[in-house]
Residue frames as qw, qx, qy, qz and C-alpha x, y, z in Angstrom:
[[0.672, -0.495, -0.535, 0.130, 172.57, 191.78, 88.37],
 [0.038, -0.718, 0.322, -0.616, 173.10, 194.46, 91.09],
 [0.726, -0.106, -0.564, 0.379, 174.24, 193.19, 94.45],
 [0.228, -0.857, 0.083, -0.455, 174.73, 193.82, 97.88],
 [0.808, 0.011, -0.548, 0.216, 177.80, 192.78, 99.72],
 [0.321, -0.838, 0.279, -0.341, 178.54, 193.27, 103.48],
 [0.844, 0.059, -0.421, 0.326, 181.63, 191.92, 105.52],
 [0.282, -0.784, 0.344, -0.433, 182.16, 192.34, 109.41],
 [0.945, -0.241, -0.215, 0.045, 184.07, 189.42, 109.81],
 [0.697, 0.092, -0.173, 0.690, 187.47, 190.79, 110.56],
 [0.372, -0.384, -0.210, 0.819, 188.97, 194.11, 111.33],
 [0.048, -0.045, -0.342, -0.937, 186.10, 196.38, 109.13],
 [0.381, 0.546, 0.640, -0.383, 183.05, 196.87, 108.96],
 [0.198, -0.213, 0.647, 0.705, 182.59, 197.16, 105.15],
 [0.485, 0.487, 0.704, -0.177, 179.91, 197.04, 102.57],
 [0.035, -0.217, 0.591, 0.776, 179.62, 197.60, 98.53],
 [0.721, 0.530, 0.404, -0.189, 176.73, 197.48, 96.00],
 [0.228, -0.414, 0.649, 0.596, 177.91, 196.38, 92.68],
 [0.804, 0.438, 0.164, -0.367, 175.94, 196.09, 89.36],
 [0.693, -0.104, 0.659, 0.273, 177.67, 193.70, 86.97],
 [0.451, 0.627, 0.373, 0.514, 178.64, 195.24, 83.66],
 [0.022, 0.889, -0.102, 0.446, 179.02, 198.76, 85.14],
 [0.457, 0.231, -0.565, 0.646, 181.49, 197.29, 88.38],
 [0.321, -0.377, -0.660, 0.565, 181.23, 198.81, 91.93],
 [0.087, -0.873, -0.437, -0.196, 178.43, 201.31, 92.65],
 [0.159, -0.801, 0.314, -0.483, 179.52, 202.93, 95.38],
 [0.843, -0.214, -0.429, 0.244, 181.36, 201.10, 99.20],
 [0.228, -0.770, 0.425, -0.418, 182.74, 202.48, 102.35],
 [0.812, 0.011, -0.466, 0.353, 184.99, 200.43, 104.45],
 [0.199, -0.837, 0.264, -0.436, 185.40, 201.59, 107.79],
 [0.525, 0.067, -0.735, 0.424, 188.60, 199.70, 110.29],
 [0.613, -0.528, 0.244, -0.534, 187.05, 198.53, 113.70],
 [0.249, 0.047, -0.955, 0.156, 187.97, 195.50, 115.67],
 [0.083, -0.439, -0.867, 0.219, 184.60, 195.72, 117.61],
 [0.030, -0.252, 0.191, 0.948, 181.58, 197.76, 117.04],
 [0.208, 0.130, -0.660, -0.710, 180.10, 196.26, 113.94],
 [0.036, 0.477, 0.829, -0.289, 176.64, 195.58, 115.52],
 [0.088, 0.819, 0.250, -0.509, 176.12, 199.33, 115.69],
 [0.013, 0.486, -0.316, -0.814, 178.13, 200.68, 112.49],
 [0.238, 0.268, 0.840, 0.408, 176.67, 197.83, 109.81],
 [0.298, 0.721, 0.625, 0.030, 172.87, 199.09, 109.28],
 [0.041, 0.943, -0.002, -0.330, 174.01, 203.21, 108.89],
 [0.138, -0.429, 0.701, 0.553, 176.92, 202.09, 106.51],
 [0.365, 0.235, 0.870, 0.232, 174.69, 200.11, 104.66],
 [0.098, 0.867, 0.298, -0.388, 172.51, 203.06, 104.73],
 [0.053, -0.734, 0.348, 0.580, 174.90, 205.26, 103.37],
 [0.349, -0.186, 0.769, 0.502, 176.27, 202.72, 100.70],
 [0.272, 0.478, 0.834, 0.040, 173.13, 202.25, 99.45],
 [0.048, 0.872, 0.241, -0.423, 172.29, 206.08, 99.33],
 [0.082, -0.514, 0.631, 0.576, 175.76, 206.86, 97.24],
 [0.284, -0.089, 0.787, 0.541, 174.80, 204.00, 94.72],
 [0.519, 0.212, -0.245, -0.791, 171.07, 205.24, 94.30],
 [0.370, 0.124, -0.918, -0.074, 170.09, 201.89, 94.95],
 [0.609, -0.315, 0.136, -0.715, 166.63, 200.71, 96.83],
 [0.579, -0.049, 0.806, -0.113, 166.42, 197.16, 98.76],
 [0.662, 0.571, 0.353, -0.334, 163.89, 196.69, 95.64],
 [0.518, 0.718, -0.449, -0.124, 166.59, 196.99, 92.89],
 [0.152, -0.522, 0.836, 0.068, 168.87, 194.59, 94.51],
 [0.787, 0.106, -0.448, -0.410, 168.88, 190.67, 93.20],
 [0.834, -0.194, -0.364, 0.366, 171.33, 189.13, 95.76],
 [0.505, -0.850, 0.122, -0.091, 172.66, 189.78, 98.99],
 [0.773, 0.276, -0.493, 0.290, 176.53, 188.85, 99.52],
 [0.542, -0.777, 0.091, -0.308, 177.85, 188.27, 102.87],
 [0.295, 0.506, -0.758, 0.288, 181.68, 187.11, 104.38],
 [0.903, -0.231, -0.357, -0.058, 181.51, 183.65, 106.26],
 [0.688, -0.643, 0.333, -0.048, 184.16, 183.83, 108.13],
 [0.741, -0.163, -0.518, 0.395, 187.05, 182.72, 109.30],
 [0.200, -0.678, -0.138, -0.693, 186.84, 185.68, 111.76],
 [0.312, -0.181, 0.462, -0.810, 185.64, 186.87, 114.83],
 [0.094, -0.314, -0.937, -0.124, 183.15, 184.82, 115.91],
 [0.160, 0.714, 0.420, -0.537, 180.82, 188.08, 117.21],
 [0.043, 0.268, -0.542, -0.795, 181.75, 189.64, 113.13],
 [0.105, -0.168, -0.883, -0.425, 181.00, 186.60, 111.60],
 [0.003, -0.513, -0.829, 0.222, 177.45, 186.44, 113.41],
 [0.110, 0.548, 0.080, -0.826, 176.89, 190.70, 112.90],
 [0.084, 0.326, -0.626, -0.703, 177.49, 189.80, 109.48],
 [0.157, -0.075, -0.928, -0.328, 175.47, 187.27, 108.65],
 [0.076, 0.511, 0.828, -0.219, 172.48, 187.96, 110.56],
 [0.238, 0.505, -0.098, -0.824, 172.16, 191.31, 108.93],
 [0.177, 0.247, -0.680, -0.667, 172.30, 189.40, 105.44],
 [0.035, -0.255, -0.965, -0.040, 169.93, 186.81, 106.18],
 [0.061, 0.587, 0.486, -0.645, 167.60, 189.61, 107.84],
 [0.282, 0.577, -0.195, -0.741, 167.48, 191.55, 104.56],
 [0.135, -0.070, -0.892, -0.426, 166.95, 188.53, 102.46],
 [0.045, -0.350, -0.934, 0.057, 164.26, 187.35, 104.42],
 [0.023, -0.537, -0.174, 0.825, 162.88, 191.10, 104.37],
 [0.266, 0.653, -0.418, -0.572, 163.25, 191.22, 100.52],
 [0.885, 0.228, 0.405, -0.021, 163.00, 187.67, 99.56],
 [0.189, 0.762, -0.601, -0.148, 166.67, 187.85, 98.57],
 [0.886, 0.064, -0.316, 0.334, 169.33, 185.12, 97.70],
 [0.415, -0.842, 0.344, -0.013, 171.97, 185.10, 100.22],
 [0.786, 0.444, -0.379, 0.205, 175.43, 184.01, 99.12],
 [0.535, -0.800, 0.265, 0.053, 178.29, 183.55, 101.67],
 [0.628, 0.687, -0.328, 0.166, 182.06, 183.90, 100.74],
 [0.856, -0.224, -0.139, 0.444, 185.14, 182.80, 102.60],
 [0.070, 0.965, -0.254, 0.000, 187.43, 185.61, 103.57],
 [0.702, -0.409, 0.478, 0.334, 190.05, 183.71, 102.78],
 [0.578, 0.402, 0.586, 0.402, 189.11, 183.06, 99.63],
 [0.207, 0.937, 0.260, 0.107, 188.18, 186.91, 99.42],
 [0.408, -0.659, 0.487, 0.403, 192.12, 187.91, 100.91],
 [0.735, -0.016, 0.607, 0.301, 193.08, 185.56, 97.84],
 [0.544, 0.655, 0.509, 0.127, 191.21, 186.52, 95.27],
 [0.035, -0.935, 0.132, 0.327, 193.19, 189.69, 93.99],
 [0.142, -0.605, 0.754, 0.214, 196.45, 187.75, 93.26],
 [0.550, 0.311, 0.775, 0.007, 194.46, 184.41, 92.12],
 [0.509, 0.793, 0.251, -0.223, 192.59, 187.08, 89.12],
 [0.128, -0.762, 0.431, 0.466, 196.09, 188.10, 87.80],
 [0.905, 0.383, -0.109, -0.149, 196.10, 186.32, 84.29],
 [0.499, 0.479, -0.672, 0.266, 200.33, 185.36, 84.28],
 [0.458, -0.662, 0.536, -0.253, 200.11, 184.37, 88.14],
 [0.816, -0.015, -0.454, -0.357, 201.74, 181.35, 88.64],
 [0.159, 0.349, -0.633, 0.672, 202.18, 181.35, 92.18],
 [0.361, -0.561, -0.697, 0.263, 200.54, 179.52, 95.52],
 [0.001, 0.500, -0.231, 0.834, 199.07, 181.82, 97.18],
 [0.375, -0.200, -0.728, 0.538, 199.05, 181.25, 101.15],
 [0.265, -0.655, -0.029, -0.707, 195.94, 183.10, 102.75],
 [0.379, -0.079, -0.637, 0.667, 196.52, 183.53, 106.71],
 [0.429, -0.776, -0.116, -0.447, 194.27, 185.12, 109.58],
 [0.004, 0.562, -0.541, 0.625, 195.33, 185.54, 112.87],
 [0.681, -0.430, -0.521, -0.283, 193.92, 182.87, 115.19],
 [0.325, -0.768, 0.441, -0.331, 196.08, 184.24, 118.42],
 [0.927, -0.282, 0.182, -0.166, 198.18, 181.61, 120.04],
 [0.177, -0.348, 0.824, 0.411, 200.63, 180.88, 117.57],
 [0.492, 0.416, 0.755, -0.122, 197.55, 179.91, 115.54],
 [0.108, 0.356, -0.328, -0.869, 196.41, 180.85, 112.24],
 [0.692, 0.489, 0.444, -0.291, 193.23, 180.08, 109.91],
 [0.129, -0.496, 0.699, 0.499, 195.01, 179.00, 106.57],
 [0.703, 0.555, 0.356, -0.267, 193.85, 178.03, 103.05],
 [0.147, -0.641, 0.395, 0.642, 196.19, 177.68, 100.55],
 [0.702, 0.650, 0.078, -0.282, 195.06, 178.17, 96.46],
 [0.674, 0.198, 0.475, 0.530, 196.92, 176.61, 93.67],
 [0.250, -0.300, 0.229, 0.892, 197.69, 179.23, 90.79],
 [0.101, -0.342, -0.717, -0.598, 194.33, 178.43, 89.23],
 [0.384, -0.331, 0.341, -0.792, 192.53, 179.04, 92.30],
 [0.816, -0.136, -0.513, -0.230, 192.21, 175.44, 93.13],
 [0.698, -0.573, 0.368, -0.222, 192.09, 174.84, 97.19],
 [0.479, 0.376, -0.737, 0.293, 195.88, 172.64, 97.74],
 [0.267, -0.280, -0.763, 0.517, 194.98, 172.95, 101.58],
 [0.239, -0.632, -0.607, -0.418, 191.55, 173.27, 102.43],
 [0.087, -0.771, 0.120, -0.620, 190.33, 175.69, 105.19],
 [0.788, -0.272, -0.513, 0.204, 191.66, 174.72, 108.74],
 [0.637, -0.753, 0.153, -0.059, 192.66, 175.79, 111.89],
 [0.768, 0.289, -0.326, 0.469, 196.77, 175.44, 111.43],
 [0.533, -0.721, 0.004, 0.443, 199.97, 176.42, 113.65],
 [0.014, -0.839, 0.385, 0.385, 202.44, 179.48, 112.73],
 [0.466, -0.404, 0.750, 0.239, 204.88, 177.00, 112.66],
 [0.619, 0.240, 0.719, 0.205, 203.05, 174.49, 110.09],
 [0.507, 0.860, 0.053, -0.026, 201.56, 177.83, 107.50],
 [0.088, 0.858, -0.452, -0.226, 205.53, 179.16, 107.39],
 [0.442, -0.261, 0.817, 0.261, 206.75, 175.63, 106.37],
 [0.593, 0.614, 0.520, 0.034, 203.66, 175.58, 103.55],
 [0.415, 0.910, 0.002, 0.000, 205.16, 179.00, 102.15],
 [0.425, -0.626, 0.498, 0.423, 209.21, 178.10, 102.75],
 [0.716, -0.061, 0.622, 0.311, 209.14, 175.50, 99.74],
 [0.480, 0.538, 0.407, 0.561, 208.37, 178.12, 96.54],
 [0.163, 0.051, -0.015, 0.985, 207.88, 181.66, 96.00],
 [0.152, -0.508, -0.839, -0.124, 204.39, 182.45, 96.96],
 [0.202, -0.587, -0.138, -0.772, 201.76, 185.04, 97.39],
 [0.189, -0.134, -0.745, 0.625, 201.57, 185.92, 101.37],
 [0.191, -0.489, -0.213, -0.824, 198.01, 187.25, 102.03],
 [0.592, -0.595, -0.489, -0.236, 195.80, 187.93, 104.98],
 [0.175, -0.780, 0.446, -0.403, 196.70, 189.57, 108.47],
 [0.886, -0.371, 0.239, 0.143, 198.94, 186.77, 109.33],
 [0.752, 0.592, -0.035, 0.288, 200.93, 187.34, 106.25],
 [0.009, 0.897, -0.321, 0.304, 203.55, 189.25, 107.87],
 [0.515, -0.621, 0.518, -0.284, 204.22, 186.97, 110.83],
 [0.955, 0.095, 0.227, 0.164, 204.88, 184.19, 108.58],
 [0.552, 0.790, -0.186, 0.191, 207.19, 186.08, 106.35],
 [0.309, -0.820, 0.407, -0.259, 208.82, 187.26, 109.69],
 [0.765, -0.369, 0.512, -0.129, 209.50, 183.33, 110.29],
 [0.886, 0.449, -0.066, 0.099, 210.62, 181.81, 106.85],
 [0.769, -0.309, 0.327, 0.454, 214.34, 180.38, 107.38],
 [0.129, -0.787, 0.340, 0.498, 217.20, 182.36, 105.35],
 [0.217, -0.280, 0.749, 0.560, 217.39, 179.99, 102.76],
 [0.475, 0.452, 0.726, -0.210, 213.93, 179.98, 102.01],
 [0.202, 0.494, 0.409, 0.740, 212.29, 181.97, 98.67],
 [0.119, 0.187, 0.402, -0.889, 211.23, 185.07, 99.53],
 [0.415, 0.343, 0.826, -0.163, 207.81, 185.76, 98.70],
 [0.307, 0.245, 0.443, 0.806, 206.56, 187.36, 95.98],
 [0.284, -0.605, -0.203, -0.716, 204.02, 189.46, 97.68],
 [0.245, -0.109, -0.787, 0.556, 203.42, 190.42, 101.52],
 [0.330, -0.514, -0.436, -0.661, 199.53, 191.20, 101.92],
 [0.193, -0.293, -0.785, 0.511, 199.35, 191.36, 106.02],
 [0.354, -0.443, -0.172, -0.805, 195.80, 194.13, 105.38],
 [0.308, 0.022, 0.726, -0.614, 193.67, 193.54, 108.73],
 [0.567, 0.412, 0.522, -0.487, 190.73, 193.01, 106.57],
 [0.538, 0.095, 0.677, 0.493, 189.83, 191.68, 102.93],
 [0.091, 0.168, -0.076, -0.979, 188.54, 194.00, 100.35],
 [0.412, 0.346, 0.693, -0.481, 185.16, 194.34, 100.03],
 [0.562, 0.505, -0.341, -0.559, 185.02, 194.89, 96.28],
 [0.094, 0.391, -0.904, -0.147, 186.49, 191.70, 96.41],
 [0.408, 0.289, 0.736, -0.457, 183.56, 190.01, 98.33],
 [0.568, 0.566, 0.074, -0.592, 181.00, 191.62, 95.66],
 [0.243, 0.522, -0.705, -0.414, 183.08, 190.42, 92.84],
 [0.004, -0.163, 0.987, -0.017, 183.05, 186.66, 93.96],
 [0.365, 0.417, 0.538, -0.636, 179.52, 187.19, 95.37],
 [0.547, 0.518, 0.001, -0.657, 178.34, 188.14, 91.58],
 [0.295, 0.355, -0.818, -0.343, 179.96, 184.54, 90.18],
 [0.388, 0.113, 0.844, -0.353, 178.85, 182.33, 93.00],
 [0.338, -0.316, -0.748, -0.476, 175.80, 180.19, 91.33],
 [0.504, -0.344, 0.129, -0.782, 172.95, 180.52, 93.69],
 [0.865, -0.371, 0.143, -0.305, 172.63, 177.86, 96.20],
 [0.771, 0.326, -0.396, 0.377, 176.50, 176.51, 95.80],
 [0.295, 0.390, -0.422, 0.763, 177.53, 179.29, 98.58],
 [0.471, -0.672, -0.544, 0.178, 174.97, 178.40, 101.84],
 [0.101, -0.759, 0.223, -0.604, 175.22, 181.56, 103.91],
 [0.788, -0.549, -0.256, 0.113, 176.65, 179.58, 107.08],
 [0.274, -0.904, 0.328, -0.017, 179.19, 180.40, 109.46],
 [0.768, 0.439, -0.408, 0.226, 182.89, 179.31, 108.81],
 [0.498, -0.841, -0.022, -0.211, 184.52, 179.11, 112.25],
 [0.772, 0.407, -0.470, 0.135, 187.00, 176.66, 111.99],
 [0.371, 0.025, -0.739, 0.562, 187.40, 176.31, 115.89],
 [0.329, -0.674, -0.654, 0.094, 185.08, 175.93, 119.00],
 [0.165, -0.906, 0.104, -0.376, 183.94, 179.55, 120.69],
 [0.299, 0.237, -0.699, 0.605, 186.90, 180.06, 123.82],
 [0.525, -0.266, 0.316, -0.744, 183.55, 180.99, 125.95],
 [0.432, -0.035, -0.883, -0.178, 182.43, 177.20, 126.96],
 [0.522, -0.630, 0.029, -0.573, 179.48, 176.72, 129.46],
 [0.231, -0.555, 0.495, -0.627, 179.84, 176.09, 133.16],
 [0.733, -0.203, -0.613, -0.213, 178.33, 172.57, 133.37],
 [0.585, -0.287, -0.719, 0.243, 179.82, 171.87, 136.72],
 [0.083, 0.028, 0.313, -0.946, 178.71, 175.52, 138.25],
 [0.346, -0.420, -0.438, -0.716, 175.20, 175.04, 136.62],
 [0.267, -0.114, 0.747, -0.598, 172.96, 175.13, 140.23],
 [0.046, 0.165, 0.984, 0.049, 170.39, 171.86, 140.74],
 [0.266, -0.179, -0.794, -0.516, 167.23, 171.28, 139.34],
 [0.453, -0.004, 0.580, -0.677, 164.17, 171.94, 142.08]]
């Protein structure tokens, strides 16, 4: 199976083709916080060019859900859907949580939680946190600082995701330390592809993962009357 995986939910604008049995084609990964409207189709471009690879060769699309930006998540995902529906692709959608995880989760001895974190400003964080098998303990949510650094005081645990840091920063002196501080701005996109090429088809909806209303809310009591 040869894939295509893109992921502008976070700080990148990113994107890999990956054939299964022979690993990652080719992938560029370029840090932006805003942007990834305009950089996505000409990286794809490119990726696609490096791996020798024609829409027509691909079998599945893969594509990061979010938690995120909420203008990422949406770049992202309407690209992927567009090129399915272009190509009468499958469209898979991954969690970048789960894709922050997944590195430290593959390790065959791990047997460590591992705490994935995003930034949700505020004192806020998007939080998910995997058993050592990679069974969800706490499912994806909308959490405070405060509550993720009490989830990672009580063992040693893998810190990933660009919150990772600012918990560490908070864990009480007597706490374990952790056994890993991942604070990357963005997850890796080999990682995406990877998960992307297990997913079963139609287990991984391409929707959006938002885990909190937009801050933009309309005007209801500006709206002007009805003629």
């Amino acid at each position: 199976m040869r894939l295509l995986a893109i992921d502008t939910a976070l700080a990148a604008c990113a994107a890999a083709v990956l054939e299964t049995g022979r690993d990652i084609l080719a992938s560029e990964s370029l840090p932006m916080v805003r942007g990834h409207a305009e950089a996505l189709i000409p990286l794809v471009a490119r990726v696609m060019k490096r791996a020798e690879t024609a829409f027509g060769e691909l079998d599945r699309l893969v594509v990061t859900t979010g938690p995120g930006s909420f203008t990422g998540v949406r770049v992202g995902l309407a690209a992927a859907r567009g090129f399915g529906i272009a190509r009468d692709l499958p469209v898979v959608g991954v969690s970048t949580l789960a894709v922050y995880a997944a590195p430290y989760l593959a390790v065959s001895n791990n047997k460590r939680a591992v705490v994935a974190a995003i930034d949700a400003r505020h004192a806020n964080v998007y939080l998910q946190i995997f058993g050592p098998s990679g069974q969800t303990l706490v499912a994806p949510r909308l959490a405070p600082l405060n509550e993720a650094v009490r989830a990672a005081s009580n063992a040693p645990v893998c810190l990933v995701g660009s919150a990772a840091q600012a918990i560490a920063d908070e864990l009480p002196d007597d706490a374990p330390a952790p056994h890993v501080v991942d604070a990357r701005d963005a997850p890796d996109i080999v990682w995406a592809a990877q998960i992307g090429a297990v997913t079963p088809e139609g287990e991984a909806a391409p929707h959006p993962q938002y885990l909190r209303a937009p801050d933009a809310q309309p005007q209801n009591a500006a709206q002007l009357p009805r003629r």
